[in-house]
N, C-alpha and C positions, 0 to 999 in steps of 0.2 A: 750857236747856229751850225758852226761844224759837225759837231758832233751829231744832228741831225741826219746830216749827209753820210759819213761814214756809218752811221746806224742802216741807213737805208742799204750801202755798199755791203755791209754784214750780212742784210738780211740777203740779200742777192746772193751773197756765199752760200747761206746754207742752202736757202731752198736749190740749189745747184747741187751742192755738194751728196742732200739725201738724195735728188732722182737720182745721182750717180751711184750711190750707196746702193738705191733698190734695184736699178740696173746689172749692178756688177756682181749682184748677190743673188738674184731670182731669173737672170738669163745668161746661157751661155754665149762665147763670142760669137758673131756673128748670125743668133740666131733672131726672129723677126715675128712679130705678131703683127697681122691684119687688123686696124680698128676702125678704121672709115676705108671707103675703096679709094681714095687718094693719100691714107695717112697708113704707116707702119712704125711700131716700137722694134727697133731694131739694135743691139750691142754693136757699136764700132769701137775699136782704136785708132786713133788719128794720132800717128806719132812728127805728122808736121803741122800746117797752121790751116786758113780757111782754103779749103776746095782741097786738101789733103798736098798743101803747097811743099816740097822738099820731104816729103812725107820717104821717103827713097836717100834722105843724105847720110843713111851710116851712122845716126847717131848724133853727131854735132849741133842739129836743129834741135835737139831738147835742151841744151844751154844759151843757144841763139835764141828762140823764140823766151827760155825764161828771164836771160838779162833783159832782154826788149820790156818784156810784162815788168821786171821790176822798176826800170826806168822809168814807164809810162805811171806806173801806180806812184811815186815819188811825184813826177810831175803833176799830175790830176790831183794827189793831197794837196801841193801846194797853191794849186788853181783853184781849189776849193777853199782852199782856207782867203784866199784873198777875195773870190766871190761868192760867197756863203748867204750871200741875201738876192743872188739873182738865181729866181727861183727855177725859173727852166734850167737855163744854163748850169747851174748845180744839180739840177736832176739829174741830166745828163751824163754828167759827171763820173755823179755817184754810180748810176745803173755801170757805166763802160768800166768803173773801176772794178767793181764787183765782180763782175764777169769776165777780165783780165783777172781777179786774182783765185776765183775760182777757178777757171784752165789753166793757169800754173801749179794750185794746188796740185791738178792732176799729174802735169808733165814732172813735178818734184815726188809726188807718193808711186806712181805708174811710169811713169816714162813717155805716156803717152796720154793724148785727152781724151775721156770717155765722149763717144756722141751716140744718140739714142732716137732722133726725133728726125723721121725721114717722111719726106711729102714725095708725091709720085703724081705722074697722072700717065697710066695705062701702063707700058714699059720705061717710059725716064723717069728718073729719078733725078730729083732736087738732092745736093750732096747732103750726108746726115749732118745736125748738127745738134746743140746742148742747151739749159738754160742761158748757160753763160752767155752763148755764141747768140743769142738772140737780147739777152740784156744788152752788147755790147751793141747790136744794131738798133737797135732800139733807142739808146742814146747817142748815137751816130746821126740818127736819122732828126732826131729832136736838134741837135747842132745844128743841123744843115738847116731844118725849117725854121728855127730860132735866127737862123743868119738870114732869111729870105726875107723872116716877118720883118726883122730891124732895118733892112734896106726898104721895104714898102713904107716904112711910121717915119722913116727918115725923107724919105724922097716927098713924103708928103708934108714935114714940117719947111721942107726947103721952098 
């Protein structure tokens, strides 16, 4: 049943890992293509975390942010391996592991995370961000409603 799970976490790597391959190879930094009027493919480097956090620290934030990543992917294996038949809750997991260990890949090959995938509407921009950076919300967000639905099925066995 684990092995389920980290398959899934795998697959998250790669499909992660090629947009950042086609990105890093077919656009220059920083530059941006129009594909919807609210959406642009756009080459970032994010050499800190979400919202471009320490992104300014000199450097130190690419071993801060990867001990973090490798702590969490340590912890999330072992949460997986203990809940491996709770099938949300292991989704979950899996996708946040994934996309943690895809944006270390980068911060350890690059120094910094490729982001490529920027929403707008008219002059703001939503911060760019990655496969990863959306697998890992995406099981963030399944947590939370995973946790909402157990207190609903609970408060109604009570």
């Amino acid at each position: 049943m684990l092995s389920r799970w980290l398959g899934l976490s795998a697959l998250v790597i790669v499909l992660d890992q090629m947009s950042k391959y086609y990105m890093e190879h077919y656009f220059s930094h920083l530059e941006s293509i129009r594909v919807l009027s609210v959406f642009d493919l756009a080459l970032l480097h994010n050499a800190g975390a979400a919202f471009s956090f320490l992104s300014e620290a000199g450097g130190m934030q690419r071993w801060l942010f990867s001990a973090i990543a490798v702590i969490a992917a340590v912890a999330i294996t072992l949460l997986l391996k203990k809940h491996a038949k709770e099938t949300m809750f292991a989704f979950a997991l899996s996708m946040i592991l994934g996309g943690a260990l895809g944006n270390l890949i980068d911060r350890i090959v690059y120094g910094y995370v490729v982001d490529f995938l920027m929403f707008h509407w008219d002059r703001h921009y939503f911060p760019a961000f990655n496969l990863a950076d959306a697998a890992i919300t995406c099981g963030a967000f399944l947590l939370i409603w995973e946790s909402f639905m157990e207190k609903k099925h609970g408060s109604a066995v009570s």
